[in-house]
C-alpha positions in Angstrom: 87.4 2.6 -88.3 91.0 3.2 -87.8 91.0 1.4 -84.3 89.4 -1.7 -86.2 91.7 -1.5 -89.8 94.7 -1.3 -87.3 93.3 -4.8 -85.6 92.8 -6.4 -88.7 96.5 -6.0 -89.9 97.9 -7.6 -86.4 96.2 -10.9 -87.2 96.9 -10.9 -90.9 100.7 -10.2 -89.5 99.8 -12.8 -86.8 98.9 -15.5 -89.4 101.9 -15.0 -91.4 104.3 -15.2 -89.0 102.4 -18.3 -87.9 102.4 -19.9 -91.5 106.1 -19.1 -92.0 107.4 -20.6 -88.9 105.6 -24.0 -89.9 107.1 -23.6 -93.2 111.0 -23.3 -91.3 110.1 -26.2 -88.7 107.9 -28.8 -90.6 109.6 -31.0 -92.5 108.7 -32.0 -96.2 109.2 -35.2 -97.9 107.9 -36.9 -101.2 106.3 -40.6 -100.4 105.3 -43.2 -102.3 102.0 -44.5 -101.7 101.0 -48.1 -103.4 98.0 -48.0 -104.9 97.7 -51.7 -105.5 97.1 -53.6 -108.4 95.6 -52.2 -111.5 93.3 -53.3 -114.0 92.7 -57.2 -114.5 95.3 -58.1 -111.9 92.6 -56.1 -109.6 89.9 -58.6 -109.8 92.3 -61.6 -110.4 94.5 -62.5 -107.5 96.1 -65.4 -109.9 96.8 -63.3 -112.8 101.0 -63.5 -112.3 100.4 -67.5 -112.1 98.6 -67.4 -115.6 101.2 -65.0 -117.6 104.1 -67.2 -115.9 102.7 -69.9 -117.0 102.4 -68.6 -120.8 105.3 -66.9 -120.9 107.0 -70.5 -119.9 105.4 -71.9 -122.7 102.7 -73.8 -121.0 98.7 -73.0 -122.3 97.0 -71.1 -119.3 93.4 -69.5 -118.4 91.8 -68.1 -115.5 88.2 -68.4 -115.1 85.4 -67.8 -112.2 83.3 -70.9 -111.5 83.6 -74.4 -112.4 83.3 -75.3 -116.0 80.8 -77.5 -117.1 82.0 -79.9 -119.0 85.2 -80.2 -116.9 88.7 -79.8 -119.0 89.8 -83.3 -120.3 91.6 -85.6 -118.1 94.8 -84.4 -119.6 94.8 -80.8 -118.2 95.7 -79.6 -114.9 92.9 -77.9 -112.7 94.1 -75.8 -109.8 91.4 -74.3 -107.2 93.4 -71.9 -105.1 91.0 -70.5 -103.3 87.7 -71.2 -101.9 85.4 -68.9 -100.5 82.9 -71.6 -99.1 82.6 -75.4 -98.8 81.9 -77.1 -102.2 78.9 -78.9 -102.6 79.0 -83.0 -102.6 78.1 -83.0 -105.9 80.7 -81.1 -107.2 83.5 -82.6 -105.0 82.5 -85.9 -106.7 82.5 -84.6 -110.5 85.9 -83.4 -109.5 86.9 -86.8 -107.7 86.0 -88.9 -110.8 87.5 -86.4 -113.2 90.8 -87.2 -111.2 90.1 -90.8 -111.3 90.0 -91.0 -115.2 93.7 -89.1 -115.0 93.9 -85.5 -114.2 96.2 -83.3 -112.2 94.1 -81.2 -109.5 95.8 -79.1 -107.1 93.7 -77.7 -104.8 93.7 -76.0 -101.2 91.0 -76.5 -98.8 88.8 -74.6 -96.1 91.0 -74.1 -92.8 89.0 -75.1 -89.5 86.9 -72.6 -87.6 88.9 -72.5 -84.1 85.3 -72.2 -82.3 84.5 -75.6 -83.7 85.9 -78.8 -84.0 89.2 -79.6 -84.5 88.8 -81.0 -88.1 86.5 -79.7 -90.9 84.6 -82.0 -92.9 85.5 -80.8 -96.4 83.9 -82.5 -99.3 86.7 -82.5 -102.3 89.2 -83.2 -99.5 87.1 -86.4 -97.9 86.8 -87.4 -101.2 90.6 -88.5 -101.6 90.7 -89.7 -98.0 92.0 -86.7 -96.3 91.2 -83.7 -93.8 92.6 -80.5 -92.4 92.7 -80.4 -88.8 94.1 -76.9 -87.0 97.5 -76.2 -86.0 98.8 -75.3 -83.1 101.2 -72.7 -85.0 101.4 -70.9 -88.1 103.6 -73.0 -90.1 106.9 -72.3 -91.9 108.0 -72.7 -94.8 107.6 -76.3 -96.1 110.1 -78.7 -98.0 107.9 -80.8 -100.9 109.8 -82.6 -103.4 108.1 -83.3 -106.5 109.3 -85.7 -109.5 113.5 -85.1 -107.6 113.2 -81.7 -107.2 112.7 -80.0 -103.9 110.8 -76.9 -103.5 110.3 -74.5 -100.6 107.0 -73.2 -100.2 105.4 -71.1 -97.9 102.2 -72.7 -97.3 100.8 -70.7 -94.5 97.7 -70.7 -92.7 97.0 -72.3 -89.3 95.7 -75.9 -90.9 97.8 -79.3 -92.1 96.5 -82.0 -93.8 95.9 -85.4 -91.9 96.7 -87.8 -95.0 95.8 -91.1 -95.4 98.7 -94.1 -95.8 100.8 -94.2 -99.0 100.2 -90.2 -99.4 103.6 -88.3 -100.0 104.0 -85.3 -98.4 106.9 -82.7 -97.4 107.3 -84.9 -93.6 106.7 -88.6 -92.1 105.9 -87.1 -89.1 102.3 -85.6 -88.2 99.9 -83.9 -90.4 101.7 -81.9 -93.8 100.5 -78.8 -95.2 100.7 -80.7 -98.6 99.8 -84.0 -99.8 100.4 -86.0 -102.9 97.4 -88.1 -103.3 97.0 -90.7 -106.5 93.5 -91.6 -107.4 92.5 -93.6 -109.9 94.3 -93.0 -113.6 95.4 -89.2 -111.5 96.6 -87.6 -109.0 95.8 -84.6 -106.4 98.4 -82.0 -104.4 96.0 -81.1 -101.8 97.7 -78.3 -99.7 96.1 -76.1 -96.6 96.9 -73.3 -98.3 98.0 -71.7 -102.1 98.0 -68.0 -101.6 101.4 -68.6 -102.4 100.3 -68.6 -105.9 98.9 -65.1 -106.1 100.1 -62.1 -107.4 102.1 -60.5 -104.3 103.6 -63.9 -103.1 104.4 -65.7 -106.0 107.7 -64.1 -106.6 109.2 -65.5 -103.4 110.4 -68.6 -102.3 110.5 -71.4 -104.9 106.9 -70.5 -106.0 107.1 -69.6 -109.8 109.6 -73.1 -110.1 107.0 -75.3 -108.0 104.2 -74.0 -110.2 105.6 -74.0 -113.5 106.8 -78.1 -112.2 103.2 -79.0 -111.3 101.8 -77.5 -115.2 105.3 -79.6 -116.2 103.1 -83.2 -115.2 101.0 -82.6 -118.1 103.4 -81.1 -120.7 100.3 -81.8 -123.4 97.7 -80.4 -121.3 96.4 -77.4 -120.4 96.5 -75.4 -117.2 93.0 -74.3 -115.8 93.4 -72.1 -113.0 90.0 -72.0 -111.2 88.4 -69.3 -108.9 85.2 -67.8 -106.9 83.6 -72.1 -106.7 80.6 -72.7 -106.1 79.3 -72.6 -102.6 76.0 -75.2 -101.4 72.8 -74.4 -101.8 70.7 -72.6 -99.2 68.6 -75.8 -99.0 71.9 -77.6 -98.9 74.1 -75.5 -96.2 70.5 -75.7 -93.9 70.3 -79.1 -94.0 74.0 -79.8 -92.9 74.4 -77.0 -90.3 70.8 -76.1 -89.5 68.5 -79.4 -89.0 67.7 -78.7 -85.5 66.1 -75.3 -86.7 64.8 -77.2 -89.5 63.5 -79.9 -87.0 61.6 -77.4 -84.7 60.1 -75.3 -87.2 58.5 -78.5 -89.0 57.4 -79.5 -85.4 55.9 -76.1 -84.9 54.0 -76.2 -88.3 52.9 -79.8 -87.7 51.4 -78.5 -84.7 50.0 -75.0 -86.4 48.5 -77.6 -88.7 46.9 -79.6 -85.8 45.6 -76.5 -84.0 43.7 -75.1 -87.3 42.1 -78.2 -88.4 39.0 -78.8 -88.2 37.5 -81.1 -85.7 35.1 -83.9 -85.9 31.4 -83.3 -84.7 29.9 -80.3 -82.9 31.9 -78.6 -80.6 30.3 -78.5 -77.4 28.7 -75.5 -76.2 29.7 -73.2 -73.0 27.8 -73.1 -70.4 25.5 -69.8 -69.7 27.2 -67.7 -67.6 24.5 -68.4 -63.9 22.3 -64.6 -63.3 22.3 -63.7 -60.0 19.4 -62.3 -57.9 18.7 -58.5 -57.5 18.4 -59.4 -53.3 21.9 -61.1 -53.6 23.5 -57.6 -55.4 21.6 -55.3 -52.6 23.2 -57.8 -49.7 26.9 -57.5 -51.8 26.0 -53.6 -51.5 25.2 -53.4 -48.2 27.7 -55.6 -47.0 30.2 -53.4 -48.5 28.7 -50.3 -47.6 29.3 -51.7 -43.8 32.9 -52.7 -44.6 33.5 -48.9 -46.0 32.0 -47.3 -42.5 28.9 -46.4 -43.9 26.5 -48.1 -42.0 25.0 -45.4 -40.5 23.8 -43.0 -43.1 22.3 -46.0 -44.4 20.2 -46.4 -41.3 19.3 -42.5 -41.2 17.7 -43.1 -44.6 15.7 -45.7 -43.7 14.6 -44.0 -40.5 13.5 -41.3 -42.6 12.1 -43.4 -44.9 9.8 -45.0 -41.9 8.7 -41.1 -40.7 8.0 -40.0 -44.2 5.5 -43.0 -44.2 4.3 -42.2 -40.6 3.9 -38.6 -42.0 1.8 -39.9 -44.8 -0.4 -42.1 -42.5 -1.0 -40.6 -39.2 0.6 -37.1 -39.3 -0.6 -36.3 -36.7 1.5 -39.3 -34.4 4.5 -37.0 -35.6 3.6 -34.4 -32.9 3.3 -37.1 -30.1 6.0 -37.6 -27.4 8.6 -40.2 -27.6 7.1 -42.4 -25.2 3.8 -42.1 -25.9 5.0 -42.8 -30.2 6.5 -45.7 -29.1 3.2 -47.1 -27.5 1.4 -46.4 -30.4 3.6 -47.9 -33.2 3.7 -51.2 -31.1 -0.4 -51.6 -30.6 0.0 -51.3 -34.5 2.7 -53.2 -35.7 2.7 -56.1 -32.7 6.5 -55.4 -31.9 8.2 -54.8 -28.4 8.4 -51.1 -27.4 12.4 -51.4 -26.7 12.7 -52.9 -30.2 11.0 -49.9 -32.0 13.2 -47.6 -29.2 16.5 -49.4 -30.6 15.5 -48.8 -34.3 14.3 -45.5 -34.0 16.8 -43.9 -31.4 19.3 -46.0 -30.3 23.4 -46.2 -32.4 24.0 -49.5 -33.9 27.8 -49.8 -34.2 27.3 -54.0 -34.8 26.1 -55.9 -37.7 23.0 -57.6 -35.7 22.2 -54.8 -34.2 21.7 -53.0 -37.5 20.0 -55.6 -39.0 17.4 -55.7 -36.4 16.8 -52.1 -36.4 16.8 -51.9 -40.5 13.9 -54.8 -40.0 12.2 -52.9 -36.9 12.1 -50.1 -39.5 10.6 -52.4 -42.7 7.9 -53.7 -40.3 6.6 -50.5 -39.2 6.1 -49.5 -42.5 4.3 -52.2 -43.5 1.7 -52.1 -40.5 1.2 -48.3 -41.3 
């Protein structure tokens, strides 16, 4: 006991010293950690746009899904975000809520780089315009807007191909904002307003190029719009999927074919032909030959023939070879060296053992 209490205090010592040099030689230090945002700037990525706007005396809600009525053609209506491609329907209520003179800023869907070049966005093809990908990320961008000039850091890896008359930040090539007029209205379309939300808004000239674009409709009010609509499934099938659409009503069509039901009697199948019990004995014996056994086959017939001899004329069974032979040919009319062959003789070929099996049937018949 004293050998193992004496063990157990090393290691406890051992540990100690252990834990006290890390103490000595690990440094400690306090650090802050961010948590991230809290409460309803958690689920709102626009909430700092919203209480900017209020605060700057301008009327301001955030809201999930496009309100139906729309807001009167006096108000402002910005879509910052879009987690899918809006449906044609909506990109036209939107279009002709423009026309009769609101204010939309909106940003659009940046191209897939695995497909084409350009996406076919509906809200954006309805004012004329499209985002085709850039070769590089973008910088910040110059847009002036009613004399004043803003920089904005409208990032992403899309511009905006805009048609003639548009303004945007450049004359040259595609702009990652746009100043479209339509109708009584007009849209900022731009390839990208994350520079609205709540950790970018307070760089740059963001807060002033917001609180200018809620300044166009000093009357109005400022509806900042998330989480839109996506198509239908029907919808999204029909423009990306009608091949697979195609081939699976192919596939039923022919289904359909297959299972109806046909006109008239069908005709019937033919009975299956019945061989003969001599052709299955030949297929037997023909592949007992094949398989080398031929010759027990002829012993059992030879025996067959003396068992009938026996039956007969036993007492022919006792005679000599020769004299057997004479015999069996004054009975049955055959040659003596044909009985001699069957009875005696190997038959390693397949006409000699057919002649020697028929010798052998013969005989017993004329017993």
């Amino acid at each position: 006991m004293r050998g193992r209490g004496l063990l157990l205090l090393l290691a406890g010592l051992l540990l100690a010293g252990l834990g006290w040099l890390g103490w000595r030689q690990l440094p400690w230090e306090q650090v802050e950690v961010p948590a991230g945002y809290q409460g309803e700037a958690r689920s709102n990525p626009f909430l700092a746009a919203q209480r900017l706007l209020v605060r700057t005396g301008h009327r301001a809600v955030c809201g999930r899904g496009l309100p139906d009525p729309l807001p009167p053609p006096g108000d402002v209506l910005i879509l910052p975000s879009r987690q899918g491609t809006l449906a044609p329907a909506a990109a036209a209520r939107i279009a002709d809520w423009v026309a009769r003179g609101g204010l939309l800023l909106a940003a659009g869907m940046e191209p897939e780089p695995a497909r084409a070049r350009a996406t076919a966005d509906p809200l954006f093809r309805a004012f004329g315009v499209r985002l085709v990908a850039a070769p590089v990320r973008p910088g910040a961008a110059s847009f002036a807007l009613d004399g004043a000039r803003f920089q904005l850091d409208l990032g992403g890896r899309a511009r905006i191909q805009a048609p003639a008359g548009a303004d945007g930040p450049g004359p040259a090539g595609p702009d990652p904002l746009v100043r479209v007029r339509h109708g009584r209205g007009e849209a900022l379309l731009a390839a990208d307003l994350w520079c609205l939300s709540n950790r970018r808004l307070q760089t740059l000239d963001h807060p002033d190029f917001l609180c200018a674009v809620a300044g166009q409709r000093p009357d109005g009010q400022v509806w900042i719009i998330t989480g839109l609509e996506s198509p239908s499934l029907w919808g999204w099938l029909r423009v990306r999927a009608w091949p697979v659409l195609a081939a699976l009503a192919a596939l039923l069509l022919a289904g359909f074919r297959a299972a109806a039901p046909r006109f008239g009697p069908p005709i019937p199948d033919p009975d299956p032909a019945r061989r003969s019990l001599l052709e299955h004995l030949d297929a037997c014996g023909r592949y007992q030959w094949r398989s080398g056994r031929g010759e027990p086959l002829l012993r059992a017939a030879r025996a067959a023939m003396r068992q009938r001899l026996g039956q007969v004329h036993p007492g022919w069974l006792l005679l000599d070879p020769p004299e057997l032979r004479l015999r069996l040919a004054q009975a049955s009319g055959l040659d003596p060296e044909r009985i001699q062959r069957a009875l005696h003789s190997a038959q390693p070929h397949p006409a000699g053992f057919l002649e020697a099996i028929q010798t052998l049937h013969r005989l017993r018949r004329a017993l």
